[in-house]
ROMARTOR-318655 format. One record per atom (N, C-alpha, C): x, y, z. Coordinates in steps of 0.2 Angstrom, whole numbers, plus 2048, in hexadecimal, padded with zeros to 3 digits. Last residue first. Layout:
residues N
XYZ/...
END
This chain:
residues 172
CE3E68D8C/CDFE69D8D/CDBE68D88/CF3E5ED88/CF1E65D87/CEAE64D88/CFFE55D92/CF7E56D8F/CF5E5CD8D/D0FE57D91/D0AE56D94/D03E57D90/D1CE4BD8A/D18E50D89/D11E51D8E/D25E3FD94/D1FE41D8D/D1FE48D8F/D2EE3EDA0/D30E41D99/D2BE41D92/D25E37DA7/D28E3EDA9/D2AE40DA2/D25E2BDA3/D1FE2DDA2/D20E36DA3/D33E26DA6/D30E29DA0/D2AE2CD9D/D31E27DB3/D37E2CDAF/D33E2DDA9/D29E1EDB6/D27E22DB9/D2CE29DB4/D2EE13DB2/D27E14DAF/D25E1DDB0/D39E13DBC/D3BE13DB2/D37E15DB0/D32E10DC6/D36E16DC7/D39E19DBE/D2DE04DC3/D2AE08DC5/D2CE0EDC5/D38DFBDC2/D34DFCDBC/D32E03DC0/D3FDFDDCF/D42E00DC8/D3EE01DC4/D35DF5DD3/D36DFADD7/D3ADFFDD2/D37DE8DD0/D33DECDCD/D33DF5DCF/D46DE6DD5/D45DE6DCC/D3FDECDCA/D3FDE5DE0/D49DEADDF/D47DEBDD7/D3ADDBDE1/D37DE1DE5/D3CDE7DDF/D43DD0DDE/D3DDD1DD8/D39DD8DDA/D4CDCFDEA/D4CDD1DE2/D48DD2DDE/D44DD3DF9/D44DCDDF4/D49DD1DEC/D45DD6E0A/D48DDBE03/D47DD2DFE/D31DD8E10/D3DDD9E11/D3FDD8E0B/D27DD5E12/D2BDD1E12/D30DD2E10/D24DE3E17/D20DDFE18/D24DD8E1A/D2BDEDE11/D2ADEFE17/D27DE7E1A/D29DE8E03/D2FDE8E05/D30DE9E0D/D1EDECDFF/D1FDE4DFF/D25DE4E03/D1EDF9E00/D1ADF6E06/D1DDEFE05/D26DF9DF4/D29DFCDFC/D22DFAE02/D1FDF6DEC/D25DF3DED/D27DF6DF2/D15E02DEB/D15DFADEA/D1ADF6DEF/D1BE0CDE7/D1AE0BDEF/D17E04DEF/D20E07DDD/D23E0ADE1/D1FE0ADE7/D12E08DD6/D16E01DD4/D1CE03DDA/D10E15DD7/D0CE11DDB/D0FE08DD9/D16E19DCD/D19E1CDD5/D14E17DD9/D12E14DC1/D18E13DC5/D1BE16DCA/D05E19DC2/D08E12DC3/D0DE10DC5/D07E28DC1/D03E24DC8/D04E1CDC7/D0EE29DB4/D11E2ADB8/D0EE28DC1/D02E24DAE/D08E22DAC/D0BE20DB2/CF9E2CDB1/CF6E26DB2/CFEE24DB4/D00E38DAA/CFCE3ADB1/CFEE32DB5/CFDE35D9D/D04E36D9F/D04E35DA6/CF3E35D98/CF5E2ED9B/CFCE2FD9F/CE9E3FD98/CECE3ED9E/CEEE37D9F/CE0E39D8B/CE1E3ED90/CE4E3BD96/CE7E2AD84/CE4E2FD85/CE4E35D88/CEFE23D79/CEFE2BD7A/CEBE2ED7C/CF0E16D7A/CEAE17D75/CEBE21D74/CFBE13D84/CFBE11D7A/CF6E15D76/CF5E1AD8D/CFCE1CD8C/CFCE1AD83/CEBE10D91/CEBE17D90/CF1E19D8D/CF4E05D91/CEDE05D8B/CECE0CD8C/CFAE07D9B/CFCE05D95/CFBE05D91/CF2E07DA3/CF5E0DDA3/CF9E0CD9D/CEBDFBDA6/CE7DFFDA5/CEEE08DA1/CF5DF3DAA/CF4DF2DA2/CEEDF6DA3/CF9DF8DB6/D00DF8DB0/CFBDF9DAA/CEFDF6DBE/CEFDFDDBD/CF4DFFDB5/CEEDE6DBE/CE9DEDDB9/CEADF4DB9/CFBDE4DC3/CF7DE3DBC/CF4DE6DB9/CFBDECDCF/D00DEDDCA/CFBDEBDC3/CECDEBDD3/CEFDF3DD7/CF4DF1DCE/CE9DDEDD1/CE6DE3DCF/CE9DEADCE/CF4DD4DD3/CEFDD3DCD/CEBDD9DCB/CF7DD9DDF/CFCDD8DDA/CF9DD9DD2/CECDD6DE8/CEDDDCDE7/CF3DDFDE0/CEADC8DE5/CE6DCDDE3/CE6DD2DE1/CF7DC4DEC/CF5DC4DE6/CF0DC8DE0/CF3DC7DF9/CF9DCDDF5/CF8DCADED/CE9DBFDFB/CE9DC4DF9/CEDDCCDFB/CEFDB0DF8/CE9DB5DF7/CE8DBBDF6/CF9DADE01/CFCDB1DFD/CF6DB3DF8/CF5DADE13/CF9DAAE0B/CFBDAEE07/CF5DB6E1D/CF4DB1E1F/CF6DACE1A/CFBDCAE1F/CF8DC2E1A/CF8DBAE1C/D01DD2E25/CFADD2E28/CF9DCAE24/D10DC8E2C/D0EDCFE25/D05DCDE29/D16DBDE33/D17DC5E34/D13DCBE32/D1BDB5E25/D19DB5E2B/D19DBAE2F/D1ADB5E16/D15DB7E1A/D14DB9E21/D24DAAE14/D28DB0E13/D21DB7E17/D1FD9FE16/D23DA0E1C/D23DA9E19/D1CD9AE09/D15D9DE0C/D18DA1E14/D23D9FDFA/D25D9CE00/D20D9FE05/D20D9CDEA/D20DA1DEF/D23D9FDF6/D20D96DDC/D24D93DE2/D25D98DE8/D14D97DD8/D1AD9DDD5/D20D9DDD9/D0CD8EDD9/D0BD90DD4/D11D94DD2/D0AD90DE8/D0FD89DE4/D10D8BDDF/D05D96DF2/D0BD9BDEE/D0ED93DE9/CFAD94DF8/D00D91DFD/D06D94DF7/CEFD98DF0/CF0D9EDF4/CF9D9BDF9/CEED9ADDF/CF1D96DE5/CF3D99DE9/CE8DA4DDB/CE5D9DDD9/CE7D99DDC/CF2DAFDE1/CEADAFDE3/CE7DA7DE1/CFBDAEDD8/CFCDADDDE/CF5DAEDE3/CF5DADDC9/CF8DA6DCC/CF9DA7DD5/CF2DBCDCB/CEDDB4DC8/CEFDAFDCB/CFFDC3DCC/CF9DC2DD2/CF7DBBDCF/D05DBEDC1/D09DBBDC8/D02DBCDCD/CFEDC4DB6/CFDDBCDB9/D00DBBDBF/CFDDD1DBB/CF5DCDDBA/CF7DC7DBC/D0CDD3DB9/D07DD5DC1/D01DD1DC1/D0DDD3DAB/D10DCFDB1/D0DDCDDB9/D04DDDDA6/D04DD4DA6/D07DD0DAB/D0BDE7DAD/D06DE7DAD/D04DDDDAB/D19DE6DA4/D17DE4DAC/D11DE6DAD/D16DE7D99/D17DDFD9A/D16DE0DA3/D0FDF3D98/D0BDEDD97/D0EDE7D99/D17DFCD9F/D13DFBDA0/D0EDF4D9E/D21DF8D92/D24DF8D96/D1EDF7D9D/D1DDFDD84/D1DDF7D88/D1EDF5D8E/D1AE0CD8B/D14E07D89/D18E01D8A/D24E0FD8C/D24E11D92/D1BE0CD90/D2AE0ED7E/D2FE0BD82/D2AE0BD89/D22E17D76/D20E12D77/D22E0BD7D/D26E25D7C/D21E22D7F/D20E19D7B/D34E22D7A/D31E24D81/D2CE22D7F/D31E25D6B/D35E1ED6D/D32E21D75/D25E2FD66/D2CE2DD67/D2CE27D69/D15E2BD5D/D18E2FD5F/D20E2CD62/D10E23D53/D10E2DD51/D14E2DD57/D0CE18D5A/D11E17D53/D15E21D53/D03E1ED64/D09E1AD64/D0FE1AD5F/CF7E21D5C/CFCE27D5F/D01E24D63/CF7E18D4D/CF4E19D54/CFAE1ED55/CF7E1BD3C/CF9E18D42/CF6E1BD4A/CEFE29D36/CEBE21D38/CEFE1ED3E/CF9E2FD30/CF4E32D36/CF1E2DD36/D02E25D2A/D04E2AD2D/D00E2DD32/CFCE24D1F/CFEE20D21/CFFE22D28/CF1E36D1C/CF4E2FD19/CF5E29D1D/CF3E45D22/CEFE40D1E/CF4E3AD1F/CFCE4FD25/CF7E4AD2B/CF4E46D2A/D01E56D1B/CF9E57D1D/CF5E55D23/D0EE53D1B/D0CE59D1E/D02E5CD1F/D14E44D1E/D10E4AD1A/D0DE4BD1E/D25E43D24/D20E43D25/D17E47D20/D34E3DD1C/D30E43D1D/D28E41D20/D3DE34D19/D3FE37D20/D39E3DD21/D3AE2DD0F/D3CE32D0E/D3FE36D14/D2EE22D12/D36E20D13/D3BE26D11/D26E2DD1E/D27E28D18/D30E26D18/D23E2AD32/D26E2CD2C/D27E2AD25/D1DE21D3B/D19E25D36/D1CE29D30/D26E1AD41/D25E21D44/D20E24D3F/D28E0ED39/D26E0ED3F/D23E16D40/D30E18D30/D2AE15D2D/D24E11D33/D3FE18D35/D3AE1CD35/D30E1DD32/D3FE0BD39/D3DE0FD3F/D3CE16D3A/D43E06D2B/D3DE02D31/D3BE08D34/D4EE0FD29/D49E0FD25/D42E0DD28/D56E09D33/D55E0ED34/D4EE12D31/D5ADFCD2C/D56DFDD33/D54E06D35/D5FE00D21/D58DFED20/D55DFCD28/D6BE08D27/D68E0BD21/D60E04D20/D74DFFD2D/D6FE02D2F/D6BE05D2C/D7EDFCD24/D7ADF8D26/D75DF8D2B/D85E07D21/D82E05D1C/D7DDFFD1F/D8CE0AD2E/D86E0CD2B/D83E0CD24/D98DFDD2D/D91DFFD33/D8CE05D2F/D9DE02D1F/D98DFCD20/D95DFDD27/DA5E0BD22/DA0E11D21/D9AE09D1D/DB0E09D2B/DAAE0CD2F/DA4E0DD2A/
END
């Protein structure tokens, strides 16, 4: 047993130098140094960076699958099926695309930049993304009926939404 933790000992060293700590496990106590420079990302827990990537790749995600499904509105681009429409207020795929590229993409990688950079009330932002990435996926879902990729994001949404719950709130 005592080779499995000897060979964590320099992954561990990593994360804590990641976190701003020296390789001592201590933090200086001035707030000077290496350590008050990194961004309030690196300073702060695993939550929030985990709830930062997490916003940004779906946030990216949402900009391009909108792009490509608005750039081609017959859905070729993302093998869409234009049948799947029939029914819903849309006529192509234009503009759920748009709304995909904006409402998820932008909102994801605007809140993800809020959320990385630390600012006021990202936590707020955070947690409006991912409830709104849920009522996202629940209009998708009233519209054109149960898809797996609805299910998935619909999850991200409700994760985004956990961990932005578990930050610390804004102090005034």
């Amino acid at each position: 047993m005592s080779w499995l933790a000897a060979d964590f000992r320099p992954l561990t060293a990593l994360i804590r130098v990641m976190q701003g700590q020296s390789m001592s496990g201590v933090t200086p106590a001035s707030g000077r140094g290496p350590a008050a420079r990194l961004p309030a990302l690196r300073r702060s827990g695993g939550t929030r960076r985990a709830l930062v990537a997490l916003e940004l790749v779906t946030g990216a995600t949402g900009l391009a699958g909108g792009v490509l499904l608005a750039a081609a509105p017959d859905g070729s681009l993302l093998r869409a099926d234009p049948a799947t429409l029939a029914g819903t207020p849309f006529t192509d795929w234009r503009v759920p695309g748009v709304l995909l590229a904006g409402l998820v993409g932008g909102g994801f990688l605007l809140a993800g930049w809020w959320q990385w950079r630390g600012r006021r009330h990202a936590r707020d932002l955070s947690m409006a993304a991912g409830l709104g990435l849920v009522c996202f996926e629940a209009a998708e879902l009233g519209w054109l009926g149960f898809q797996p990729l609805e299910a998935v994001f619909a999850v991200v949404g409700v994760t985004v939404t956990g961990l932005a719950w578990r930050l610390p709130e804004a102090r005034p």
